[in-house]
C-alpha positions as CSV (number, residue, x, y, z in Angstrom):
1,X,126.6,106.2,95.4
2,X,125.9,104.1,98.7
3,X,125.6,106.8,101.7
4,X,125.3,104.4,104.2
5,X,129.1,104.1,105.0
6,X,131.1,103.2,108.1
7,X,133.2,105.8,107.4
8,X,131.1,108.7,106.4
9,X,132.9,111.6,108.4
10,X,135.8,112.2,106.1
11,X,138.8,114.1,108.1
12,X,137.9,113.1,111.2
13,X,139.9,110.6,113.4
14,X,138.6,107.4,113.2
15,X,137.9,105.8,117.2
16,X,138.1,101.8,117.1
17,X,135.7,100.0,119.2
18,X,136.6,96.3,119.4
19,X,135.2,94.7,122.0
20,X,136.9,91.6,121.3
21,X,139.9,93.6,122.2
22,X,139.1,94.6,125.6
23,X,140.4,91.3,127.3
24,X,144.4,92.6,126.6
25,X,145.8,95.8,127.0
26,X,148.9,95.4,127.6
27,X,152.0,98.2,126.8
28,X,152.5,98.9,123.4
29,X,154.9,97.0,121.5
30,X,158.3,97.6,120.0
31,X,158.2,94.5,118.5
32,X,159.2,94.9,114.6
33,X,157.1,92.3,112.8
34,X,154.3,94.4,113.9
35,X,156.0,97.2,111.7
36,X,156.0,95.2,108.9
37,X,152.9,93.9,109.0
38,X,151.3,97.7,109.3
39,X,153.6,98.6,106.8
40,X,152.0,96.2,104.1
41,X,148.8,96.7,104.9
42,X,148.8,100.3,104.7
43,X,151.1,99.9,101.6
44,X,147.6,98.3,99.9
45,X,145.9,102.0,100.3
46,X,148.8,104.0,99.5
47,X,148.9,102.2,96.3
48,X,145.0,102.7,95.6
49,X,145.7,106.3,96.5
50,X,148.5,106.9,94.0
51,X,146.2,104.8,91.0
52,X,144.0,107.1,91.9
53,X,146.3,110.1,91.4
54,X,147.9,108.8,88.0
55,X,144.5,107.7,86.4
56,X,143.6,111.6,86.4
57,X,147.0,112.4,85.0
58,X,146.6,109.8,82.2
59,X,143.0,111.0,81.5
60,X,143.6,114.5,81.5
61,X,146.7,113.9,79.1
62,X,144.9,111.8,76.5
63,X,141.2,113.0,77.0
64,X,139.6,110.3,78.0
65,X,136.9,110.1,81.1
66,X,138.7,109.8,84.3
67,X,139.0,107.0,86.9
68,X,138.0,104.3,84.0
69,X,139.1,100.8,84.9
70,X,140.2,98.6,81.7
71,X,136.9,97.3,81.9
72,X,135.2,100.7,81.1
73,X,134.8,102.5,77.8
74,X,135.8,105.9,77.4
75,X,131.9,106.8,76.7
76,X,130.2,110.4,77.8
77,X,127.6,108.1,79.9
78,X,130.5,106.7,82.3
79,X,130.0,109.3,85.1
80,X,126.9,111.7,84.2
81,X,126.7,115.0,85.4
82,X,123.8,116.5,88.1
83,X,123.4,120.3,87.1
84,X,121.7,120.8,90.7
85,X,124.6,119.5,92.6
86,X,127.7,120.1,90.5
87,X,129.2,116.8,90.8
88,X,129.6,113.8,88.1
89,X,128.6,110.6,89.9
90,X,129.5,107.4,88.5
91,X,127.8,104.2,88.5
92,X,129.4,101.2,90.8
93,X,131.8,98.8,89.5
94,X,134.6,96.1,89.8
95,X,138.2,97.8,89.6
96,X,141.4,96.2,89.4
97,X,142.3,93.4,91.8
98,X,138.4,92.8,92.6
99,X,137.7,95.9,94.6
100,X,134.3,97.2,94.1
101,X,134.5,101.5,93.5
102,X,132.1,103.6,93.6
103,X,133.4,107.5,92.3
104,X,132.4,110.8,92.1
105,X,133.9,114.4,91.1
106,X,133.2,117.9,90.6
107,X,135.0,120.4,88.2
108,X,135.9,123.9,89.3
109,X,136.9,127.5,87.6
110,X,139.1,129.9,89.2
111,X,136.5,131.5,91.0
112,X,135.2,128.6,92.7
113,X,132.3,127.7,90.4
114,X,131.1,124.5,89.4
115,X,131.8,123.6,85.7
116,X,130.0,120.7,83.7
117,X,133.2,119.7,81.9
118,X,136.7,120.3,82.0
119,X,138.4,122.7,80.3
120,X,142.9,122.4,80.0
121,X,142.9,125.9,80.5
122,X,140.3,127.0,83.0
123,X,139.3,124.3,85.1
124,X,141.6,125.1,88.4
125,X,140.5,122.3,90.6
126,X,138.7,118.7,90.8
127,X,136.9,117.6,93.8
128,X,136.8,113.5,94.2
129,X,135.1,111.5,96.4
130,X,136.1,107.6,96.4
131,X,134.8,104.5,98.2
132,X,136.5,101.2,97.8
133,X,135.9,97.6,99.0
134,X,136.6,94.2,98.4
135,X,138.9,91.5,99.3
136,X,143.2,91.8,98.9
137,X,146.0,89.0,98.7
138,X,149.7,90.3,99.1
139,X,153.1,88.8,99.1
140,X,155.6,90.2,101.9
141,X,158.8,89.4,102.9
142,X,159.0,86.0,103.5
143,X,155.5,85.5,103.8
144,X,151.6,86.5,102.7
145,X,148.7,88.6,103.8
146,X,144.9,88.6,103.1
147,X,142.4,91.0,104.7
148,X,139.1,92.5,103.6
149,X,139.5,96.5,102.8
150,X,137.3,99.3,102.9
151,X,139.0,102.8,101.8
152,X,137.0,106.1,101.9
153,X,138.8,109.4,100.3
154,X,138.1,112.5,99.6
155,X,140.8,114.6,98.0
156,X,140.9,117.9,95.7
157,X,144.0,118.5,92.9
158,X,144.7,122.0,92.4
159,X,147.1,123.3,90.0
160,X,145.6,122.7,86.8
161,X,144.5,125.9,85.2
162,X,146.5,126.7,82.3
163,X,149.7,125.2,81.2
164,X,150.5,123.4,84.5
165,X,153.6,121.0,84.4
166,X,152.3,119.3,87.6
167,X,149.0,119.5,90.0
168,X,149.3,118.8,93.7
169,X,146.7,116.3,95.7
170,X,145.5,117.2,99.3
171,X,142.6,115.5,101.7
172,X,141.5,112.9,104.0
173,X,140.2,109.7,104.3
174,X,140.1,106.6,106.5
175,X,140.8,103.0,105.9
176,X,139.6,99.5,107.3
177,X,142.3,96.3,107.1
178,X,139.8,93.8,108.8
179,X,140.0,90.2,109.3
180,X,144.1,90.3,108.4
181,X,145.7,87.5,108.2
182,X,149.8,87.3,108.1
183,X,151.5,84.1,107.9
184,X,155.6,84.0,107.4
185,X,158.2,82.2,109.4
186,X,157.8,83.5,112.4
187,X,153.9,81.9,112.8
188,X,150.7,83.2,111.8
189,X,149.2,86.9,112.6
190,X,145.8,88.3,112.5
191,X,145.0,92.1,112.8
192,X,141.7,94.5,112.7
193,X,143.2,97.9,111.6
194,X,141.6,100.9,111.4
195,X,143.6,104.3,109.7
196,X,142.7,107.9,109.7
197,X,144.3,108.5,106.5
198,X,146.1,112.7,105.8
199,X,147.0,113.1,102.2
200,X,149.7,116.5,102.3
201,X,150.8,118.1,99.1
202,X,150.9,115.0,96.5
203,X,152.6,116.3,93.1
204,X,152.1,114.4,90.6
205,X,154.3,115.7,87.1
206,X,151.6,116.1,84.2
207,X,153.1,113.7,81.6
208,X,155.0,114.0,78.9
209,X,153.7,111.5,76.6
210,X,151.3,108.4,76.6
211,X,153.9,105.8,77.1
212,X,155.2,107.2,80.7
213,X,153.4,107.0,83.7
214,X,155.2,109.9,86.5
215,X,155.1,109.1,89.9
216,X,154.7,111.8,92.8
217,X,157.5,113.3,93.5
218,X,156.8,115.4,97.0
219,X,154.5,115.5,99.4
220,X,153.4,113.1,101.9
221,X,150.4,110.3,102.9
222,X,150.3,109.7,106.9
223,X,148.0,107.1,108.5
224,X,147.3,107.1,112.2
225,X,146.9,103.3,112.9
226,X,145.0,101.9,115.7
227,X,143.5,98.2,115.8
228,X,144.4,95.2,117.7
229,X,147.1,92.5,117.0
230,X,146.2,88.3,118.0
231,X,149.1,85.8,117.5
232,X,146.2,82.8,119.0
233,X,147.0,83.1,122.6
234,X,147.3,86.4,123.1
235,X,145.3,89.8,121.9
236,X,146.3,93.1,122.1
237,X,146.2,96.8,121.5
238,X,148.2,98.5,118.8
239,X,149.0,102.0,117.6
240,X,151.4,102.8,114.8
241,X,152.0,106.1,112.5
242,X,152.8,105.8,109.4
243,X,154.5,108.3,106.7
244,X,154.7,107.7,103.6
245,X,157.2,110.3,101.8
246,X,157.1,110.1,97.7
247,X,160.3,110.7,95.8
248,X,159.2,110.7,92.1
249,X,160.0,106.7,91.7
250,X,157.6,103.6,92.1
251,X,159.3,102.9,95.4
252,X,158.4,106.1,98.3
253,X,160.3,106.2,102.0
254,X,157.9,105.0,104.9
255,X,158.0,105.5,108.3
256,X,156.4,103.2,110.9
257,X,156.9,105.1,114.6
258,X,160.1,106.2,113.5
259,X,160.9,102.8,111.7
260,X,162.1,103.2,107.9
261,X,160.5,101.0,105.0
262,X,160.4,101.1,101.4
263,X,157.0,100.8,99.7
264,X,156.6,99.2,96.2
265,X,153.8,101.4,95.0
266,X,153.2,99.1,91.8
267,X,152.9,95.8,94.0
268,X,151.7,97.0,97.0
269,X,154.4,95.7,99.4
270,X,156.7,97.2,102.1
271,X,160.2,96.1,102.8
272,X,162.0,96.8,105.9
273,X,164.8,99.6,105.4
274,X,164.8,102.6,103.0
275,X,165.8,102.3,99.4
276,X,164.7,100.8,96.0
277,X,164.0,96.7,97.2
């Protein structure tokens, strides 16, 4: 994997430096269209997040290797194993929607120690380590959004030795929206966003059967947004805190300063107000 990251210090707060920034710093604004434009950029990672999650869940269910794209074959030489570290490392390549991924992950018994494969019963936890990039086109209300993304994680699920019925996600990360661009009716947008990204008790069920696909039902994702916000005349400042809450459907509560929003984790959209779009 590439070490030679932005975001290397996983957990940390991420500080923004723009210095094409400095010219405006004018009061934070209440202004909602900024809401909703944070709110679908940030739905983009919280959707990469929860892939993430339910790709484990599928694996783990029907014994394939984990984190394949539809690309990938289900072969023992996807992700090989380094006795000396612990960890599987996989070799780079081009997920869904274009991004590229680069993966890795480590098995863990009850006592902590590193095991080469996993076992249903008495593998307890999985360390992952995920970077993401590439370029992203959404639809939003009323309008579209493009932006380069770079997403760094690094999570652990615990709650899998023995007959577990669910396993619960926890960890940090950060995230890069750069060179947004939002266009809709009320003119055209562009935004350099940077999150530091807190992943709180994620359960995700264990399946029932290959046809299904559960998603999390508790637990939360919450991104501390800072970046800067141009409408062509003006450039400003911006800072935004987003929660995400999930509620065991494809369509999680959000919160932008206090804001609500629905988030379609399928599409990777927000709308404003809470419920099912």
């Amino acid at each position: 994997m590439t070490t030679n990251r932005k975001f290397t210090a996983l957990g940390l707060a991420t500080t923004l430096v723009l210095g094409a920034c400095a010219e405006s710093t004018g009061p934070q604004s209440a202004d909602p269209t900024l809401n909703l434009d944070v709110a679908t950029a940030m739905a983009d990672g919280a959707g990469e997040d929860v892939q993430t999650m339910r790709e484990l869940s599928r694996g783990l269910q029907v014994g394939l290797r984990f984190w394949l794209t539809p690309q990938e074959a289900p072969s023992a030489g996807d992700c090989p194993y380094d006795a000396g570290t612990g960890w599987h490392t996989c070799a780079t390549i081009t997920g869904p929607g274009g991004l590229s991924l680069d993966r890795r992950y480590a098995f863990y018994d009850p006592s902590n120690a590193a095991m080469e494969t996993f076992d249903q019963l008495l593998t307890a936890k999985i360390h992952f380590i995920k970077h993401a990039e590439g370029s992203i086109g959404r639809t939003m209300d009323g309008g579209s959004m493009t932006a380069e993304v770079e997403y760094d994680r690094n999570m652990t699920v615990t709650g899998l030795a023995g007959e577990e019925t669910s396993r619960t996600w926890n960890g940090t990360g950060a995230s890069e929206v750069k060179r947004t661009r939002v266009s809709d009716a009320r003119g055209t947008r562009t935004y350099e966003l940077e999150a530091a990204v807190t992943v709180t008790g994620v359960v995700v069920p264990r399946r029932s059967n290959e046809q299904s696909d559960a998603w999390p039902t508790a637990g939360t994702i919450t991104k501390v947004v800072t970046g800067t916000v141009s409408n062509g005349e003006e450039t400003r400042q911006i800072s935004r805190t987003v929660i995400i809450t999930f509620n065991g459907t494809q369509f999680p509560t959000a919160t932008i300063n206090g804001e609500p929003f629905t988030i379609d984790l399928a599409n990777r959209m927000a709308h404003r107000g809470g419920g099912r779009p």
